[in-house]
N, C-alpha and C positions, 0 to 999 in steps of 0.2 A: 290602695292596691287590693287592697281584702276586698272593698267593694266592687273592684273590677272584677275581681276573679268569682264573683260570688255571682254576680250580673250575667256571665260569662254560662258557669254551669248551672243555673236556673233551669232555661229550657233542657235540660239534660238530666232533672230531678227525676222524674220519673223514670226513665231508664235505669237510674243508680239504685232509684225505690225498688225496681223490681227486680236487680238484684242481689240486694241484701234481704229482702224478703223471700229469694229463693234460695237463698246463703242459708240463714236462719232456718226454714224448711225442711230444707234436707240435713240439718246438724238434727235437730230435732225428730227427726223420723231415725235416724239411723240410732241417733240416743234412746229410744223407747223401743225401737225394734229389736237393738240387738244384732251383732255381726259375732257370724261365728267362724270358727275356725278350722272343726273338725274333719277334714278329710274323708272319711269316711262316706260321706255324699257325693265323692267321685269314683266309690266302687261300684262296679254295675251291680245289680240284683243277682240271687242265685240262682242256678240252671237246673243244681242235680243233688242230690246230698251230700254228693262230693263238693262238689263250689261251694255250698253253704258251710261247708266244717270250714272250707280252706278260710273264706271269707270271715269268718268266726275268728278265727288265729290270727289274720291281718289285723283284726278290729282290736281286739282285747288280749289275742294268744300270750303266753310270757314273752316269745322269743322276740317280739317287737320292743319291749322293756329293756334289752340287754344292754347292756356298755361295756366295753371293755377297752384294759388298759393297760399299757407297757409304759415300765419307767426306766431310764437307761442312760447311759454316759456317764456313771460315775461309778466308783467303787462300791462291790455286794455292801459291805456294811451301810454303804450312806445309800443305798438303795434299799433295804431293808426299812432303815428311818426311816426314810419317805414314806414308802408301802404302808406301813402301820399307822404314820399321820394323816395319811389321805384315808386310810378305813376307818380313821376313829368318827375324823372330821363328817363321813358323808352320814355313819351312822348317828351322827347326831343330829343331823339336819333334819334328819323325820320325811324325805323326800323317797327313800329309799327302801324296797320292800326287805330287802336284804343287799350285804355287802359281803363277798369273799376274797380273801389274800390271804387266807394259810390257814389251819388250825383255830387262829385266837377269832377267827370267824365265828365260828359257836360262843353262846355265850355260854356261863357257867350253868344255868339251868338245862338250857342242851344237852348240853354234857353228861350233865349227872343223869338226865332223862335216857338218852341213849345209853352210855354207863350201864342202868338198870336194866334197860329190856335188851340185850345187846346177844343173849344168848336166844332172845325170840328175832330178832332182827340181822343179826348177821350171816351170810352166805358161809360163811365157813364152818360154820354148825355143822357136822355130821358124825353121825355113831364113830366112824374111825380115829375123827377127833379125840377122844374121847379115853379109845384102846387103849393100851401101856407102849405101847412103838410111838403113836401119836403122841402121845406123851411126853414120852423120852425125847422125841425130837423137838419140838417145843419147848422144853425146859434147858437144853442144849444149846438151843439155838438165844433164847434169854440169859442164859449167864453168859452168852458170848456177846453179846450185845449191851451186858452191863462193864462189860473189862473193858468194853471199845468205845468209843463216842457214843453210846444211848443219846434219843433224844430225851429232851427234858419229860416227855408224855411218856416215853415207857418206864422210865425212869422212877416215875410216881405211880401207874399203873403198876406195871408189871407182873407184882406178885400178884396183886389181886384177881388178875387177868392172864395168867403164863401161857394158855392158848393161844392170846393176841385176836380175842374175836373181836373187839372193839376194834384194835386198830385194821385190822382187815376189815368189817364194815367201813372206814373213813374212808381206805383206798379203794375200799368198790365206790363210792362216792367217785373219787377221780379216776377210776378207770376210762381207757380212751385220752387224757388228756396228757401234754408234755411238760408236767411240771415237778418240780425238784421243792423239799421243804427246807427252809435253811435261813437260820436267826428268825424261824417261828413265820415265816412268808413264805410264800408260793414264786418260786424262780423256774424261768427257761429253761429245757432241757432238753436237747444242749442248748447251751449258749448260741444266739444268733451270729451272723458275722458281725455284727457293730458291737458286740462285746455282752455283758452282762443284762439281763431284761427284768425283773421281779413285773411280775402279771397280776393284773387285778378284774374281775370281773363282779359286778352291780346289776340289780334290778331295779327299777324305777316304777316308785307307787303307781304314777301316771301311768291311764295305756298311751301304748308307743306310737299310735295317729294325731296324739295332743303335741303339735309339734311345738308350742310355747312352751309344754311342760319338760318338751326334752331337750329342749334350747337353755332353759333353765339349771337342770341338772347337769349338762356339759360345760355352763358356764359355773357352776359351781363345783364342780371337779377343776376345773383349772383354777378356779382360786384358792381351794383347797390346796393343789399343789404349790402354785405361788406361795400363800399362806405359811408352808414348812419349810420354807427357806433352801430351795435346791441350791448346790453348790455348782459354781460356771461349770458348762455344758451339758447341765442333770437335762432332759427332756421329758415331755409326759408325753406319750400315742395313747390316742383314744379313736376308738371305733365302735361299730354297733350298727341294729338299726335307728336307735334313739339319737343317734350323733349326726348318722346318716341325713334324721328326717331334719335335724337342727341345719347341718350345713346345707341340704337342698334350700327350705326356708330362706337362709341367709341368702345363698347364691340367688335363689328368683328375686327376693327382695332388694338384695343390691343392683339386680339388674336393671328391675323395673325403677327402680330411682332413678340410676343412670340414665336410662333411657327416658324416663320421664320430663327429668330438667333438659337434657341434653334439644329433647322433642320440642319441648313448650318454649327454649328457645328460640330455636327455629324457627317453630311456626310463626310465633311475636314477630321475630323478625321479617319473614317471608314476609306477614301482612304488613307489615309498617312496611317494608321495601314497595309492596305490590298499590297498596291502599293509600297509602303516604296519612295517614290517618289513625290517632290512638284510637279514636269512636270504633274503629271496627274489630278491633280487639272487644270490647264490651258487646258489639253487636251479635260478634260468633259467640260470647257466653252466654248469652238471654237464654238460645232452645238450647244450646248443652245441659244448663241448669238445670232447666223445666224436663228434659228429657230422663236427666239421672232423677229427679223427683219421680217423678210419674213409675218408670221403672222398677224406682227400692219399693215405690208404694203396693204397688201391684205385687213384688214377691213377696213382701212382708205381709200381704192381705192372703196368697195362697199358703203359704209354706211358714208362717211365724217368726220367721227368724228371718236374714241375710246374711250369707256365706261373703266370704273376704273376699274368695275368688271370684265368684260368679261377679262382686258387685267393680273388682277391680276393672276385670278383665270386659262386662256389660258397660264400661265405663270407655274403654278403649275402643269395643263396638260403635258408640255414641261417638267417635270421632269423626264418624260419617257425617254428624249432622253439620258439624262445620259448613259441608257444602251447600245448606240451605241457605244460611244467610248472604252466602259468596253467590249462589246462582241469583238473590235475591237484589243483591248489589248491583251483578255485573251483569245481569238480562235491563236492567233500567236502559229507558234508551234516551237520548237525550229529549230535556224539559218534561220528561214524564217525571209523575208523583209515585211515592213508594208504595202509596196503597194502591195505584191502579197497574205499577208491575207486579205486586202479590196476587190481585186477583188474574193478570193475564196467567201469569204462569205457576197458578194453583193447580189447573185439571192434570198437568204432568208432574210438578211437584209431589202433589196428591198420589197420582199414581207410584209414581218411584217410590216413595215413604211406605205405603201399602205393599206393593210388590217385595220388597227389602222384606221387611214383615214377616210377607207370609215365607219368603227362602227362611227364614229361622222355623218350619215346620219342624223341623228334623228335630233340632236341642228343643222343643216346650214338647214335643213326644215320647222323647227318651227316658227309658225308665231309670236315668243314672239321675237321680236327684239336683246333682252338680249343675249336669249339662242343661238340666230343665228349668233351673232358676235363671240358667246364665241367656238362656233363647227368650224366655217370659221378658228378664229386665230388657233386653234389646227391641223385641217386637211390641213392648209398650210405650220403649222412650221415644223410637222413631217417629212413629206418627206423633207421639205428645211435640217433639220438636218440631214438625213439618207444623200444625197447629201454630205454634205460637208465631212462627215464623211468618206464614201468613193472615194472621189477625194480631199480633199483639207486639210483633214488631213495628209497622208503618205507625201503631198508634203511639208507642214509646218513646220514637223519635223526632225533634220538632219538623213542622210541617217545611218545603225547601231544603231539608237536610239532604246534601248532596257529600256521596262517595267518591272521592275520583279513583278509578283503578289507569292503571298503567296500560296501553296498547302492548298487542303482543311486538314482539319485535317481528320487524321485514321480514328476516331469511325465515323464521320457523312459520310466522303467518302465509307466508309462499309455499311451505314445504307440505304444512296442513292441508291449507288448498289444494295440491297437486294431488293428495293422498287418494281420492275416490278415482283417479286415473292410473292407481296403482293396485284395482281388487283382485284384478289374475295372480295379481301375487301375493297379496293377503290371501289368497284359497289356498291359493301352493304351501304356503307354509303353512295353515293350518293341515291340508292333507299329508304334507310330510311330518308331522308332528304325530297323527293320525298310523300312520302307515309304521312310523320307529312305535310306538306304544303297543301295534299289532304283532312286529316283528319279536319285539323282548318280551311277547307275553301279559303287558299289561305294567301298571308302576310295580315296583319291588315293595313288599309290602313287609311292615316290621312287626312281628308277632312277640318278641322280646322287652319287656316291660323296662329290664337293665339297660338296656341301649338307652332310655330317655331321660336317665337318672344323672345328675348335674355332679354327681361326683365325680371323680378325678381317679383313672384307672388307678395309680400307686395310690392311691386309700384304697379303693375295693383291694389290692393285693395284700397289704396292711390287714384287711378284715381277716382276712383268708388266714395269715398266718396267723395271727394272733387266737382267732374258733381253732383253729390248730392246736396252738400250743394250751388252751385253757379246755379242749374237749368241747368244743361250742362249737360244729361243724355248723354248716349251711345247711338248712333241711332240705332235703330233694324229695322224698316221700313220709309221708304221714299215715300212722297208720292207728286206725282208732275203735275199741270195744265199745261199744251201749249197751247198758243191761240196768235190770231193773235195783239194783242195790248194789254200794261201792262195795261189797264183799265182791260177788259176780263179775263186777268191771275187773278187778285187780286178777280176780281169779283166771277170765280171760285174756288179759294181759303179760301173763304170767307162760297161757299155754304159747301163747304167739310168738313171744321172747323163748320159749325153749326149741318154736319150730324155725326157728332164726337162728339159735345157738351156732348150728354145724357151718353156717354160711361164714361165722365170726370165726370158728376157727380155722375152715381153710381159706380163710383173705378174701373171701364174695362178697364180705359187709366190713367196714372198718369197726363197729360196735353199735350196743344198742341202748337208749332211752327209755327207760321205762318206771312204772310207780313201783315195782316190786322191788327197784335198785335202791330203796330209802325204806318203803313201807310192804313188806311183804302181806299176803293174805292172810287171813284167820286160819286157814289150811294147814298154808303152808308153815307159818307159823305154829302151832300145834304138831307140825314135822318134827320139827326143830327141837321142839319141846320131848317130843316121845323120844329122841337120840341122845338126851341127859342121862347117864346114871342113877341109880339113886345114890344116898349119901356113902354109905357103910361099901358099897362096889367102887366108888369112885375113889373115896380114903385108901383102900386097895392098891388101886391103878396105881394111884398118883404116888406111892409110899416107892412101891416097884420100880416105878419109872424115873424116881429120885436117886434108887440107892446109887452109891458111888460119889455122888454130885455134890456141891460143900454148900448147901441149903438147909437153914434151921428147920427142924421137925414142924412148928409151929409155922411158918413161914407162907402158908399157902392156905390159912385156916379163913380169909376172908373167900377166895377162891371158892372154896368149898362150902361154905354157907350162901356165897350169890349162886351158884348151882342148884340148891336145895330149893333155895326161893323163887329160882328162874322155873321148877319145874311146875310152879302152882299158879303163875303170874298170869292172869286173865290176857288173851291176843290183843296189843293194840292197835286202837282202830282207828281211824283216818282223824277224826274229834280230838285223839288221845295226842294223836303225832302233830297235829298243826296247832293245837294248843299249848304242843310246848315250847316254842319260839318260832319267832318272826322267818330266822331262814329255815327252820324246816318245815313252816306251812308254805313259806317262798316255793323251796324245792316240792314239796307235793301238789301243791296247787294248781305247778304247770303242768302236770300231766296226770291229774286225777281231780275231776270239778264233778259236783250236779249241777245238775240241764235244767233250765226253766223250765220248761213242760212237764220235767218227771223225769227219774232216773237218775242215771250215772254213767262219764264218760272216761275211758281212762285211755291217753295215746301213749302208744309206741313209736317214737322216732327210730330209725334206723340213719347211721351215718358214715359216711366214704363209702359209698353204693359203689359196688365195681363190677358187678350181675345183675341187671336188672331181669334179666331171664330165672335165673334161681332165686331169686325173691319173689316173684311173681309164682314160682312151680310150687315155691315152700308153704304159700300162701293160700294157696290154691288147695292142697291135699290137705288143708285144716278146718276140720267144719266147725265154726265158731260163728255160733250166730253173734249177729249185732255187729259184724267186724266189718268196716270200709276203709276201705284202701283209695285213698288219696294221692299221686302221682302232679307235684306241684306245678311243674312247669307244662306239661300238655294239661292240666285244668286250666291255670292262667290265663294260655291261649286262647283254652277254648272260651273261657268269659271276654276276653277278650274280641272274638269272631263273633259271638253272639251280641254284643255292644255295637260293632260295625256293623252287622248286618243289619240289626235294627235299624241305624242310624242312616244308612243308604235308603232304608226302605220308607223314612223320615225324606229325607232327600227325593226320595219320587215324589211323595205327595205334594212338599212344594213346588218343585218346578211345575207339575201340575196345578196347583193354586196359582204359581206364578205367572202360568202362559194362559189360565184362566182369566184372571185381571188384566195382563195386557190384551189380550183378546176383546174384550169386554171395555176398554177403555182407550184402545187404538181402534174398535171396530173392527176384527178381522186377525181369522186366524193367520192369516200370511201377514200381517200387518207384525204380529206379536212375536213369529219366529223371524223374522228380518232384525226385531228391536232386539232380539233375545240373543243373537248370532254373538255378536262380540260379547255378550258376556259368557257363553258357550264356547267359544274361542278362545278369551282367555284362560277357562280352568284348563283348555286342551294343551296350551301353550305352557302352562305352568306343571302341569303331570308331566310332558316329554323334558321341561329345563329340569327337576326335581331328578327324575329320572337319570339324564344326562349327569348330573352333578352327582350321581351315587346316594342322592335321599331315598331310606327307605319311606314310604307310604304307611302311614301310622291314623289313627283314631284324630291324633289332631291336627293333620294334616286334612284331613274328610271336615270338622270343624270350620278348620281356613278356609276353604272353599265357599262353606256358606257364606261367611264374612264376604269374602271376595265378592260373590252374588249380590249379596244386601249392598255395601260399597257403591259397587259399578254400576248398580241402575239408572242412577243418573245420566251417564252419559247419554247412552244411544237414545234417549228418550227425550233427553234436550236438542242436541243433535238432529233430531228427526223432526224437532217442532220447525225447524230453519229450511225442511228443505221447499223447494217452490219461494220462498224468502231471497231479498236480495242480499247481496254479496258481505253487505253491511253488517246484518244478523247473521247469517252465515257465520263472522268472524268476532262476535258476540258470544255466539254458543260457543264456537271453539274455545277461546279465551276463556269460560266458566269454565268448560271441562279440563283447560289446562290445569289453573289451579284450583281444583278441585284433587285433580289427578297429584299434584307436588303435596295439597296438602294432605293428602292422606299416605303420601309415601314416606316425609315426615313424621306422619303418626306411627303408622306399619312399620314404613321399610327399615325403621332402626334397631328394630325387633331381630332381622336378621342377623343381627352383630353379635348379639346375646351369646354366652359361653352356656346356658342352659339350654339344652336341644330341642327344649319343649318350645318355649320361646323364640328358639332362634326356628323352629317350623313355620310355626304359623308365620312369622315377620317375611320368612324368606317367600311361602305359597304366597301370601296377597301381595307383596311386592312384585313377585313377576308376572302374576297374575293382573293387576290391577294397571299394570304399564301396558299389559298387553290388550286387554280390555278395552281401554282409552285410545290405543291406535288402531285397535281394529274397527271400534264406531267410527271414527274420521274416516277410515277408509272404505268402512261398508255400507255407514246412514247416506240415504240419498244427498247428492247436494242439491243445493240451488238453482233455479230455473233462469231465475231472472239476472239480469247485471246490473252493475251498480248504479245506482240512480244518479 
């Protein structure tokens, strides 16, 4: 038996040799090359200072780092628990740039750091502080707060502190935000309607475009929580944009699985149904192989590296090539040899693989890195598969090796045929297609980035609340100083934040972000300082502002010595502050950094914009040099229209190359727009269905298109080889273009199904596109002259 079976696939050796040597090949190219992951190669280039800051913040900014977190359904104390074991846990994982959930956030050196400089750092420093009224009320207001529930922090502080500048620094830290302190955590405030929340918010070492690194951190926030044992119904909400970038991740990649096995069944099947032959499965992989080879090799040879994406989704490209081996099969006409139907139907093969090619101008043009790896890997695999297909296919397999495909069935082989007696009305609907597109203005185009995002509205509302209740609003504008030294930057900062103040206090701005909220200037600080007493005025004040009150004499002697000491403390400075723990170089670092080329950058977020007219006027009357003003969602856009437009203007130059090559390879420019028509037709057909169906027209909708182009050239070009051909090949060529046509709707059209919009675009443009394309060559390539022999 073994020696039959071995007898058997003998002549079939080299076939299996060649592909396990292109197995091996590309495990090894992709092993030494390197696949990356970063995102960041799918932002377009900057346009203006502005793009380039924004683009900056998407790349690296903190606010991509965030995570944050609601624990809920059980009782405050056993949410408390939790709370504290999920901060200890992340803090020791070492993943995390900082962790906050109350107070025990800071660590002791913190503490003590602020503590010290606290009369240079805190907002509530002022001469009146200071008066005997100020005083009095202050010291009032502490013994009233010692008789009643003190927290355990004033409790220990207090005397040393009776002003309460410390702890008014900590709530100018949460100013803006809606949280309650309570068993030493940060709780809702108010309570949600599902009951009790205790909120936790994280940074993450990683930046926030390393979506393994945020996938990471969110799986181990939930094992954290798992980990402390929640009691039945305790829940953990986590959101962010690190969560965000995790679940997208997850979402495309469960897709494309799904859709992968779902595809490769089918297709296995389709051909063994079609083929009635395993061989022909090995057949379609020979130039797939060679195709994804050739591809990685050529972007790893420009660009160093290979992207995940470009190399998945260049891989999906490459399902076009299927149809070589299939036209290769099924243009054999009976007793012919396989190499003398590769050579008949090389000059159009040729051409289609070429033309395909060159429609990918547009992606190897684009200056989005993404998109130009992903046009390069497809415009080199094609032709590498048309290549093998015809030279190294007829030799791989043994000589007489016959395919049988299946005849088309009667009714549709009648129906085909009738098709070129039905072009008045293949015009018709292309001109009504035509005429709805003129009427609505053209497709609906989507300039909103949110729209494409595979999350799930009730998370995005989730995010909403939760920046809510933790003071982590959405940023809508960005606003940012450059100057020559972080003194200057803060100092700037500082003016911007004061020309902003009046907007916060009558409701124009919900509040503001900035480096002075943590780290004031050297200035301003030095303010602060000259508003101190000296010793012998302030023993005074403070004796006066006592009497009556049942406070030992002695009682406040620390007070008055951190005063004395405060008035001589050198300003600290940006080195001073992020040297003394992890979260408060976390918190200064987001919005006080130097700039590679020199300088120093410090932003001002503004947040719950509810004026954007009196932000823009407030902004306007302050001359500060170095200050750009960032307005996120119309810059977005606009990177976005400039990405399209380039990319259309990509799109002229190939169809241009393209009707170049058919020109040049049909002979004749009428020859090339006759061949070009149905694929012409098809993008028309798929812009009015898209249209019709409510899709906006989006960046990767303009993508599809090319695909669709590359795709469909085959047909009309097989198609056209038949006509003056009797009736025989006539139904030859049809039959390739049928399955050619199922097998790439198979590959594409599953794509439509996808819960990801990105995914489910493009599946849905070449789907309908590619249906239509395939009917419109039947009905608009000439037919046949002759009848059947």
């Amino acid at each position: 038996m073994r020696r039959l079976l071995a007898g058997r696939l003998r002549p079939f050796l080299p076939l299996l040799a060649a592909l396990a040597l292109l197995g091996a090949a590309n495990a090894a190219l992709l092993r030494g090359a390197g696949v990356t992951t970063d995102m960041t190669d799918f932002l377009p280039p900057p346009r203006s200072a502005a793009s380039a800051l924004l683009l900056r913040e998407l790349r690296a900014g903190a606010a991509t780092t965030l995570l944050l977190a609601g624990i809920e359904g059980a009782p405050a104390p056993e949410l408390a628990r939790l709370s504290r074991a999920l901060g200890e846990a992340l803090r020791a994982s070492g993943r995390f740039a900082f962790v906050g959930n109350g107070s025990e956030a800071l660590s002791e050196a913190e503490q003590e750091f602020l503590f010290r400089h606290r009369y240079l750092l805190s907002p509530a420093v002022t001469p009146a502080l200071f008066e005997t009224p100020g005083l009095r009320a202050r010291l009032a207001a502490l013994l009233a707060e010692l008789h009643g529930a003190a927290s355990p922090l004033l409790a220990r502080l207090g005397f040393a502190d009776p002003v309460g500048a410390f702890l008014d620094l900590l709530r100018a830290w949460t100013a803006g935000s809606a949280v309650a302190l309570r068993e030493g955590v940060w709780f809702a405030e108010p309570p949600p309607a599902t009951g009790e929340r205790a909120l936790l918010i994280a940074r993450t070492a990683a930046p926030g475009l390393d979506t393994a690194a945020q996938r990471e951190a969110v799986a181990l926030l939930r094992a954290a929580f798992a980990a402390a044992r929640p009691p039945p119904g305790a829940r953990l909400l986590v959101s962010g944009p690190g969560a965000f970038a995790a679940e997208a991740a997850a979402a495309i990649r469960a897709d494309l699985d799904r859709i992968a096995t779902l595809s490769s069944a089918l297709l296995a099947a389709f051909l063994l149904w079609r083929f009635r032959s395993l061989l022909m499965l090995l057949v379609v992989a020979v130039p797939l192989s060679a195709g994804v080879l050739a591809g990685a090799a050529a972007v790893a040879a420009t660009f160093g590296t290979i992207h995940g994406a470009a190399l998945g989704f260049g891989m999906t490209m490459l399902g076009v090539t299927d149809d070589y081996p299939i036209l290769l099969v099924t243009q054999r006409r009976p007793g012919e040899a396989l190499a003398a139907t590769a050579r008949r139907i090389w000059p159009t093969l040729r051409l289609a693989a070429l033309a395909a090619a060159a429609g990918l101008t547009a992606m190897i043009l684009s200056d989005v890195r993404g998109l130009a790896q992903l046009g390069l890997f497809a415009a080199v695999g094609l032709p590498a598969s048309a290549l093998v297909t015809r030279f190294a296919l007829p030799r791989l397999l043994p000589p007489g090796t016959a395919i049988a495909v299946r005849p088309l069935p009667a009714p549709l082989a009648r129906a085909l045929l009738a098709l070129p007696r039905r072009r008045g009305a293949a015009w018709a609907l292309l001109a009504a297609a035509a005429l709805y597109l003129l009427a609505i203005g053209g497709p609906l185009r989507e300039r909103d980035l949110a729209a494409l995002s595979p999350v799930p509205e009730a998370q995005r509302a989730l995010d909403a609340e939760l920046r809510r209740q933790l003071g982590a609003p959405e940023v809508g504008v960005l606003i940012a100083v450059t100057a020559p030294s972080a003194e200057a930057a803060l100092q700037g900062a500082e003016r911007v934040g004061a020309a902003l103040a009046p907007l916060v206090a009558r409701g124009a701005l919900g509040g503001l972000d900035f480096a002075g909220r943590y780290l004031p200037s050297a200035r301003t600080q030095r303010e602060r300082q000259a508003a101190l007493p000296d010793a012998a005025t302030l023993r005074a004040r403070l004796a006066e502002a006592a009497a009556g009150l049942p406070f030992r004499p002695a009682a406040f002697d620390r007070f008055l010595a951190d005063v004395a000491a405060s008035r001589t403390l050198a300003p600290v400075t940006p080195a001073d502050f992020a040297g003394a723990g992890p979260l408060l170089a976390a918190r200064l670092g987001a919005l006080l950094a130097p700039l590679p080329e020199g300088g120093w950058r410090a932003l001002v977020v503004p947040s719950d914009l509810r004026d954007a007219e009196a932000l823009r006027a407030a902004l306007a009357s302050l001359y500060e040099p170095g200050l750009l003003v960032v307005e996120v969602r119309p810059e977005t856009q606009a990177l976005v229209e400039a990405a399209t437009a380039r990319a259309l203007l990509g799109c002229g130059v190939g169809t241009a190359l393209v009707l170049g090559l058919l020109a040049f390879g049909l002979r004749g420019l009428g020859r090339a727009l006759l061949t070009a028509a149905p694929l012409a037709g098809g993008v028309l057909l798929a812009l009015a269905a898209l249209a019709l169906l409510g899709e906006r027209f989006s960046l990767f909708h303009l993508v599809s298109l090319l695909l669709l182009a590359g795709v469909g050239m085959d047909y009309p070009l097989f198609l056209a080889r038949s006509a003056g051909e009797p009736v025989e090949e006539r139904l030859r060529a049809l039959g390739s273009v049928v399955h050619c046509t199922l097998t790439t709707l198979l590959t594409f059209g599953l794509l439509a199904f996808c819960a990801t919009p990105v995914l489910r675009a493009i599946g849905l443009t070449v789907a309908i596109g590619i249906a239509g394309a395939a009917a419109l060559a039947a009905a608009l390539v000439p037919p046949p002259s002759r009848a059947p022999a």
